[in-house]
C-alpha positions in Angstrom: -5.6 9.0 -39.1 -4.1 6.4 -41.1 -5.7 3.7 -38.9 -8.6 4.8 -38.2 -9.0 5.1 -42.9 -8.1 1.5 -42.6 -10.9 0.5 -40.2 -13.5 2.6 -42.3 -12.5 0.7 -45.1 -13.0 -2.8 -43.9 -16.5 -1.3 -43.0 -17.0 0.0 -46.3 -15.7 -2.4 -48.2 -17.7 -3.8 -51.3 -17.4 -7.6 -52.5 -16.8 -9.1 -55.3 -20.4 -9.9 -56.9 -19.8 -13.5 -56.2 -18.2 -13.5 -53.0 -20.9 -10.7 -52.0 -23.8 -13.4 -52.8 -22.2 -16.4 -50.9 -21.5 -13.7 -48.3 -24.6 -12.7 -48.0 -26.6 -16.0 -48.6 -24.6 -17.2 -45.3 -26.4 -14.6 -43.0 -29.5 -15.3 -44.7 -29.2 -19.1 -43.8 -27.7 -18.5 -40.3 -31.0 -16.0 -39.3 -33.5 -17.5 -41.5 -35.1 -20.8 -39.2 -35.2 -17.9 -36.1 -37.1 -15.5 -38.5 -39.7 -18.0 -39.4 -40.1 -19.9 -36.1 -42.0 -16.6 -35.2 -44.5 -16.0 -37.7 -45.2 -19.5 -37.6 -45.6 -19.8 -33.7 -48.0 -16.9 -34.0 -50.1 -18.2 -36.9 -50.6 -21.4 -35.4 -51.4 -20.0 -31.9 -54.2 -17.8 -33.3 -55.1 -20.7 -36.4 -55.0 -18.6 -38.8 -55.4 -20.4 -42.3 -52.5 -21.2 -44.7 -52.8 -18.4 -46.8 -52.1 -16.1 -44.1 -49.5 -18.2 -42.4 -47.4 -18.0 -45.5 -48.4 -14.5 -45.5 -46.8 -13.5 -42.5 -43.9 -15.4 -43.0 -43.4 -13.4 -46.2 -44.2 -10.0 -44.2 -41.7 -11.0 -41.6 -38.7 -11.4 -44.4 -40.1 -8.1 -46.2 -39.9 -6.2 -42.7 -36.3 -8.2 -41.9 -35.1 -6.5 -45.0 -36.1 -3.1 -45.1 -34.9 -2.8 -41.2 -31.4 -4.4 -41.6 -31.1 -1.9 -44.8 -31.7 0.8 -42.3 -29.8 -0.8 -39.4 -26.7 -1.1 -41.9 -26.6 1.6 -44.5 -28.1 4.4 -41.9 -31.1 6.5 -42.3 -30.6 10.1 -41.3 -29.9 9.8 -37.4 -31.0 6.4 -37.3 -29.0 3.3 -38.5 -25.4 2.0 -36.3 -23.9 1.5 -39.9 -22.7 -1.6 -38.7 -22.8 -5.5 -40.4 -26.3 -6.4 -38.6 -28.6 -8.5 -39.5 -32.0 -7.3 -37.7 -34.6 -10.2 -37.1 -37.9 -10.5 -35.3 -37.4 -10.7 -31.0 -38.6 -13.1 -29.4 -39.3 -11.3 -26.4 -42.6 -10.1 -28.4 -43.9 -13.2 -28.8 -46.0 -14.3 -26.5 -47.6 -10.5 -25.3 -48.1 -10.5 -29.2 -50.3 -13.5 -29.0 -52.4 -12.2 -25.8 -52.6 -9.0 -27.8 -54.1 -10.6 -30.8 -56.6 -13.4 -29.0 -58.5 -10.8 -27.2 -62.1 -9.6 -29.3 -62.2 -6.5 -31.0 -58.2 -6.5 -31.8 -56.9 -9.4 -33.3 -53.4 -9.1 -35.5 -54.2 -5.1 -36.0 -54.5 -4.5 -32.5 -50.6 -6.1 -32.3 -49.8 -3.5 -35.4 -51.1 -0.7 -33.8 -49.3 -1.3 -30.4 -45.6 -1.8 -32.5 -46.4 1.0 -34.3 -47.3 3.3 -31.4 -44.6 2.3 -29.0 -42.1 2.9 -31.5 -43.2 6.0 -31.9 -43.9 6.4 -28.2 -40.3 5.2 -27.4 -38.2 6.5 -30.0 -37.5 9.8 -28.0 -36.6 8.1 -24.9 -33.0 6.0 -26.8 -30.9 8.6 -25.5 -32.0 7.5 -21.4 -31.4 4.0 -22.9 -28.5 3.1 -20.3 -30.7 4.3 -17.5 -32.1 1.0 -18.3 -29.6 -1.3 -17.3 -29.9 -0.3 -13.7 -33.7 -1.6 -13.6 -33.2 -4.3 -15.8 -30.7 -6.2 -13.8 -29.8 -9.7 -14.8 -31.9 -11.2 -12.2 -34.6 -9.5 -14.2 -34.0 -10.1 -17.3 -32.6 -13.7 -16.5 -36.4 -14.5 -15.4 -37.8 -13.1 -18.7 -35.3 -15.5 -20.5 -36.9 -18.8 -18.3 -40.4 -17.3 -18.7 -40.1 -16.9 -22.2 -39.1 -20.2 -22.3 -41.6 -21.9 -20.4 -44.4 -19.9 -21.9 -43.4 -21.3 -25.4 -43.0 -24.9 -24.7 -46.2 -26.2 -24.2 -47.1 -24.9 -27.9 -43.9 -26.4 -29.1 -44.9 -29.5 -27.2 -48.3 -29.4 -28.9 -46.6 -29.4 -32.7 -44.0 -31.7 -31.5 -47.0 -34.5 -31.0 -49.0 -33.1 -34.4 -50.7 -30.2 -33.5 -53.2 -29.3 -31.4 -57.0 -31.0 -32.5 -54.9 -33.4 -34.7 -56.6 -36.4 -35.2 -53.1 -38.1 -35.0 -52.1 -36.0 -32.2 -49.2 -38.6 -30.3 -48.9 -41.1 -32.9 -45.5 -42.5 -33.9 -45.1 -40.8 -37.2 -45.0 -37.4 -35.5 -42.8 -38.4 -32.6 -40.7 -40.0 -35.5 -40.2 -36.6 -37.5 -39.8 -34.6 -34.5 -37.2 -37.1 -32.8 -35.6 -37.0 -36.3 -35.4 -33.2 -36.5 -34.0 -33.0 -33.1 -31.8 -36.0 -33.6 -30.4 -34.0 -36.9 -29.5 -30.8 -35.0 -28.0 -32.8 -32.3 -25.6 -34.8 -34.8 -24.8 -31.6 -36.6 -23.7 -29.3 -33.6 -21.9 -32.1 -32.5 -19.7 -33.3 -35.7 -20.3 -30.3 -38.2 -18.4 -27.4 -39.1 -19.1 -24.7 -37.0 -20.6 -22.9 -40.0 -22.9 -26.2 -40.1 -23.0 -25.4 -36.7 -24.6 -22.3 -36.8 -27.4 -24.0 -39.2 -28.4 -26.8 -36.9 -31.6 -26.2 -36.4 -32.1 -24.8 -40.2 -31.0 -28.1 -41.5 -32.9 -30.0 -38.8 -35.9 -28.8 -40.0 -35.0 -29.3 -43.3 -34.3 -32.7 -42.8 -37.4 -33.2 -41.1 -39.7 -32.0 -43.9 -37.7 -33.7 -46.6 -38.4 -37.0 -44.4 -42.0 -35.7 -44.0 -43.0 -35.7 -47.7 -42.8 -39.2 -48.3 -45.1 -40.5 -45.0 -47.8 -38.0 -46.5 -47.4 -35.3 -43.9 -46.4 -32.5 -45.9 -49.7 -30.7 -47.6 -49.3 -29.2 -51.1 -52.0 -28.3 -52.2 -51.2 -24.5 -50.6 -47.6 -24.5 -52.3 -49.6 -25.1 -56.1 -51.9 -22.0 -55.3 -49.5 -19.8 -54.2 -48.7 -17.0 -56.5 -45.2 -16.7 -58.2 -44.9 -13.2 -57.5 -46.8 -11.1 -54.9 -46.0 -7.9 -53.0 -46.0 -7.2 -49.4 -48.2 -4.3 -48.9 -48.9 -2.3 -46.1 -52.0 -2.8 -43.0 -52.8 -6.3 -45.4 -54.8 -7.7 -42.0 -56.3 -4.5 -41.8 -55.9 -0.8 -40.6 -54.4 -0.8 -36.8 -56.2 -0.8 -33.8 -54.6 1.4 -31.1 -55.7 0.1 -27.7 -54.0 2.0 -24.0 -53.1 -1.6 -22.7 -51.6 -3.4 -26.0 -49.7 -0.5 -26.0 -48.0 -0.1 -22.8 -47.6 -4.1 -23.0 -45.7 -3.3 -26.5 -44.0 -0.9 -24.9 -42.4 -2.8 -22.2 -41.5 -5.4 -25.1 -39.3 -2.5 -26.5 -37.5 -1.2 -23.5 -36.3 -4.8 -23.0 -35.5 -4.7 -27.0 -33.1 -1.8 -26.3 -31.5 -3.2 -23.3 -31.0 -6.5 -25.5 -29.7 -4.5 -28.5 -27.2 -1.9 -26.8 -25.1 -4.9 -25.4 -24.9 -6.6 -29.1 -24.1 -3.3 -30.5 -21.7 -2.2 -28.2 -19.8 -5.7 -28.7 -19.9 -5.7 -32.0 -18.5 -2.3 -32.7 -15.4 -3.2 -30.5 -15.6 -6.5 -32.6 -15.4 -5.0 -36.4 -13.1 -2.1 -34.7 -15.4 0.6 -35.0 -16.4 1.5 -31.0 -19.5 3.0 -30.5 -19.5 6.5 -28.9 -23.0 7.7 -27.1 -24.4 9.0 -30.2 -23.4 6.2 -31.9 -25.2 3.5 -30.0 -28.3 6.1 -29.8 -28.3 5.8 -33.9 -28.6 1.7 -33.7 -30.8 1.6 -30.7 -33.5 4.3 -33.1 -33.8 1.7 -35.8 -34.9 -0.8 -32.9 -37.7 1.6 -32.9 -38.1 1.9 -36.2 -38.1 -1.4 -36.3 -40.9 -1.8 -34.6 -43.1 0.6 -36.7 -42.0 -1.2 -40.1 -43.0 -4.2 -38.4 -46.4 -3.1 -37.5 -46.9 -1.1 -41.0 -45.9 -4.6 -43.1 -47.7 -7.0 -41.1 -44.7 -7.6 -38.7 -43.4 -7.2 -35.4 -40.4 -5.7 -33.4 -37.2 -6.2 -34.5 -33.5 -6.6 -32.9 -29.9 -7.4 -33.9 -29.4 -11.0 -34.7 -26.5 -12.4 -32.5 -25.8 -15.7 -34.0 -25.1 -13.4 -37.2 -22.9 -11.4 -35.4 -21.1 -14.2 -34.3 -21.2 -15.2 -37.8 -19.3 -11.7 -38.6 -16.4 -13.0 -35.9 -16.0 -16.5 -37.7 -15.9 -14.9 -41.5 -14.0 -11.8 -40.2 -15.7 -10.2 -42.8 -16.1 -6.8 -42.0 -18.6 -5.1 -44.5 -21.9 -3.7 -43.9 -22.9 -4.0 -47.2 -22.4 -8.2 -46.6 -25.5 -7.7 -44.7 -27.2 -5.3 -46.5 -26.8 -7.9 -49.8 -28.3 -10.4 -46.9 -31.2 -7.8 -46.4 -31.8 -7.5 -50.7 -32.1 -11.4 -50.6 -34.7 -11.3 -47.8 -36.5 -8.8 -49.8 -36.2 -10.4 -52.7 -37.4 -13.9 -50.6 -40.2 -11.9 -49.4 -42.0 -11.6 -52.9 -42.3 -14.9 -53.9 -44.9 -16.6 -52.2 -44.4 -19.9 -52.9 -41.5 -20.3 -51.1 -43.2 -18.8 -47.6 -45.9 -21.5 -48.9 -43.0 -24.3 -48.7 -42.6 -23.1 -45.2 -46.0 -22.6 -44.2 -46.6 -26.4 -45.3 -44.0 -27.4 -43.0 -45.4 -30.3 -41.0 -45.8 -29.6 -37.0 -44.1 -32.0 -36.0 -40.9 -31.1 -37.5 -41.5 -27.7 -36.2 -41.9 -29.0 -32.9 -38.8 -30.8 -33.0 -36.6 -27.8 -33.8 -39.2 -25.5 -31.5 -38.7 -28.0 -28.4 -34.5 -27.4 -29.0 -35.2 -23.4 -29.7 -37.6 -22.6 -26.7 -35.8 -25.2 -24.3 -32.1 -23.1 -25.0 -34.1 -19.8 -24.3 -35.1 -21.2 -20.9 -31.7 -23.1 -19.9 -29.6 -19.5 -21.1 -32.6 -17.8 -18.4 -31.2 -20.2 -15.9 -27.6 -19.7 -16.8 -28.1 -15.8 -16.5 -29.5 -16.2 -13.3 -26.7 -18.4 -12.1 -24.5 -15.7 -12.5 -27.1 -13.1 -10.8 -25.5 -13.5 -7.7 -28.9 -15.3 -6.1 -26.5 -17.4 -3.8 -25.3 -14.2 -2.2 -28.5 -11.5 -2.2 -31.4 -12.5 -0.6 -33.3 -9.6 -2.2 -32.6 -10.8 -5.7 -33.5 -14.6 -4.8 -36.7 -13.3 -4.1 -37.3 -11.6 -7.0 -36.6 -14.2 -9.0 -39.1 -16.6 -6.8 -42.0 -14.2 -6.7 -41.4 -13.1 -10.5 -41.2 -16.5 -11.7 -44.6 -17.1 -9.8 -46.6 -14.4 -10.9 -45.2 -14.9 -14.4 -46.3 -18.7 -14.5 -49.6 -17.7 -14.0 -51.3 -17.5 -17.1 -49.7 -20.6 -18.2 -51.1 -22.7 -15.8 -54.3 -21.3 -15.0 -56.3 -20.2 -17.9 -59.2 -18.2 -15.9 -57.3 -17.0 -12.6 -57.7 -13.5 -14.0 -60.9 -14.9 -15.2 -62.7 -11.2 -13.3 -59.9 -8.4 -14.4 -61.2 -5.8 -16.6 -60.5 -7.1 -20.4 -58.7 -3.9 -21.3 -56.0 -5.3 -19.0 -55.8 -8.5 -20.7 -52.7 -8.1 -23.1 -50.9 -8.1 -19.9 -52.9 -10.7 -17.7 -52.7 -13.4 -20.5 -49.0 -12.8 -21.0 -46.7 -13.9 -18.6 -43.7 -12.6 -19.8 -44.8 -9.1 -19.2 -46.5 -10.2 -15.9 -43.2 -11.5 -14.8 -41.1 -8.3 -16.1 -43.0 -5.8 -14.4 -43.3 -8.0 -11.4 -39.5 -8.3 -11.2 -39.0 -4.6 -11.8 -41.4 -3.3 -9.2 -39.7 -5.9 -6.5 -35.9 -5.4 -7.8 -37.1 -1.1 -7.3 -38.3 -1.9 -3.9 -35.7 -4.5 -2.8 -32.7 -2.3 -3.9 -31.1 -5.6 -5.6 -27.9 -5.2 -6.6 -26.0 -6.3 -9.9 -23.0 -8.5 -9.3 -20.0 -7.2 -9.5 -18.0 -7.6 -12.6 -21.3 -8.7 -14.8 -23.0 -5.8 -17.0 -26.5 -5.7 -18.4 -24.7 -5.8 -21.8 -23.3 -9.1 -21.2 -26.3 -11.0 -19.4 -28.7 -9.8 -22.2 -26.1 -10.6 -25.2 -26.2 -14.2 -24.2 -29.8 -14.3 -23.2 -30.2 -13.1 -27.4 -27.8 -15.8 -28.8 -30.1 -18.5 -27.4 -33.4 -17.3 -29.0 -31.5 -17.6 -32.5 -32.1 -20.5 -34.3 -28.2 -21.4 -35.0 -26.8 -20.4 -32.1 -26.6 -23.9 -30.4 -23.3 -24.3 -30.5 -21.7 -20.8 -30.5 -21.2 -20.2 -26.4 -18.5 -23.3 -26.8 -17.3 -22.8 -30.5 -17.0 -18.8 -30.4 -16.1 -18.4 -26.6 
């Protein structure tokens, strides 16, 4: 009993004031470029306007807050009570954006499908380990590389100036973003491995700080932002509920849970606090709720952040009220709009830069997931993977080959993640392929997550 007080304790242990805030402020700096890249990606896929760019950026770190709040201090039955800092998935991203280009639904037909399939798959967390057995790593590996693939030519895009940009290619852009990716290079290489975690923070950083004097950066959206604004509730409108954006969101949050019960599970056994069945069933319900809070606040679905559990195994700090401060400072982040305007003002470019690093390490951590699939020794699983891959590419190299499907199907025909996830699950189902031996869903997925973070570069070498 004895040791088991002990381990509570280091849970429930409260900083110092100071060493709470430089505690805290870490997590918010290790999560903060992956939290961003999102609502950016989004805003300038659909060309929305600055205003609402630095709207959703300060919707996203709102949402960020009140879920890692629930994540860590619990909510009823929902809530692992664990230090987690919950950010936005990137598995969302791109069905997100198919959602939202189609007529009649825009950004509140992506609302209305978080909101519902939270609600829709919130009953189902305690089958959540059923899911492992369909989602095998030769599944889930392919998301990874289509998830990948799907974002890089937009990061491409930025990387040259934008889209439309009447200096799209010219050598100030390639300048910035060779200079962004230069910077996260040089850091990962000879910083700390704190530093390390920030690469690509302080890449972009770099970037925009180098931006301002070419005449790149835009202020003119920084001096009208407010000081002070609130994030309030449905501010793109009331949601739209369509069948299809649904059961695409859906999908999106089965893989969520798969993703989040392997980082869970390893950091319980991490901070010495194992998670039992019901346990686990309380984390993977604020996934869900996650999602809700995310489509109420303008938002999307939400997951553990692994580069910030990593960050929890280099501090060895132990508290969940660390990242619960970490969750007061997003909120607190989220309410002044100037600062989402700095963000917002960020020059492509230099986005493009750290995005080419970002989306290219989703893609290559894909291909390292498959490598360890087994591919070389199951025929079946090879060719999942091959006719997956396929189907998933799709709608990123042919813009009209579903030119004659019904438009209620196209949050799924214009998103090739989801075409390439289903795909692999109805072939790995009728195939029978089999998991390796000795590699668990848990572990595929946990590595699959680190690589979508921003300042996880380096972690697979420095934390192994």
């Amino acid at each position: 009993m004895h040791f088991d007080h002990k381990r509570q304790s280091a849970i429930d242990e409260i900083p110092t004031l100071g060493r709470l805030f430089t505690l805290a402020l870490q997590h918010v700096l290790t999560m903060y470029a992956g939290a961003i890249t999102v609502p950016l990606f989004v805003a300038s896929s659909l060309h929305l306007s600055s205003e609402d760019t630095a709207y959703l950026v300060s919707a996203d770190l709102f949402a960020c807050g009140l879920v890692t709040l629930i994540q860590c201090l619990g909510l009823g039955p929902v809530g692992a009570r664990l230090p987690v800092i919950m950010g936005v998935t990137f598995v969302g991203v791109i069905p997100s954006i198919a959602i939202a280009s189609q007529p009649g639904l825009g950004l509140a037909g992506v609302y209305g499908a978080a909101i519902a399939a939270g609600i829709i798959v919130l009953p189902l967390v305690p089958f959540a380990g059923r899911l492992r057995s369909i989602l095998t790593p030769s599944v889930t590996g392919t998301a990874m590389v289509l998830i990948g693939l799907s974002l890089m030519g937009v990061a491409i895009d930025w990387a040259a100036g934008g889209r439309g940009a009447p200096d799209y290619g010219s050598a100030r852009n390639l300048f910035l973003s060779g200079l962004t990716i230069g910077t996260i290079l040089v850091v990962t290489r000879y910083g700390g491995r704190f530093m390390a975690n920030c690469a690509i923070l302080i890449g972009m950083v770099c970037g925009y700080l180098a931006a301002i004097p070419l005449g790149v950066v835009t202020a003119s959206g920084i001096g009208a932002a407010a000081s002070f604004r609130m994030v309030t509730p449905f501010h793109f409108g009331l949601p739209t509920f369509d069948p299809a954006a649904i059961a695409s969101m859906v999908v999106v949050l089965l893989v969520t849970l798969v993703e989040s019960s392997g980082m869970l599970t390893m950091l319980g056994d991490m901070v010495e606090e194992p998670l039992d069945a019901r346990g686990l069933a309380r984390g993977l319900r604020a996934d869900c709720v996650g999602a809700i809070v995310g489509g109420i606040f303008n938002s999307f679905p939400y997951t553990s952040y692994a580069q910030n559990i990593a960050l929890v195994s280099l501090t060895g700090v132990r508290s969940r009220f660390v990242c619960a401060g970490a969750a007061v400072l997003m909120l607190g982040l989220a309410l002044l709009p100037k600062i989402s305007a700095v963000v917002a003002a960020m020059p492509p470019s230099v986005l493009g830069g750290a995005a080419l690093v970002l989306f290219g390490m989703v893609a290559a951590t894909g291909i390292r997931s498959l490598a360890s699939a087994g591919l070389d020794g199951s025929r079946e699983n090879l060719l999942v993977v091959a006719v997956a891959l396929g189907v998933g590419l799709v709608p990123t190299l042919s813009e009209r080959f579903f030119a004659a499907a019904p438009p209620a199907l196209a949050p799924f025909t214009h998103s090739g993640v989801l075409l390439g996830i289903v795909t692999a699950v109805a072939l790995n189902l009728f195939l029978r392929g089999k998991v390796p031996a000795g590699h668990s869903q848990g572990e595929s997925m946990t590595t699959a997550r680190s690589a979508m973070s921003a300042v996880s570069i380096a972690d697979d070498r420095r934390l192994a």
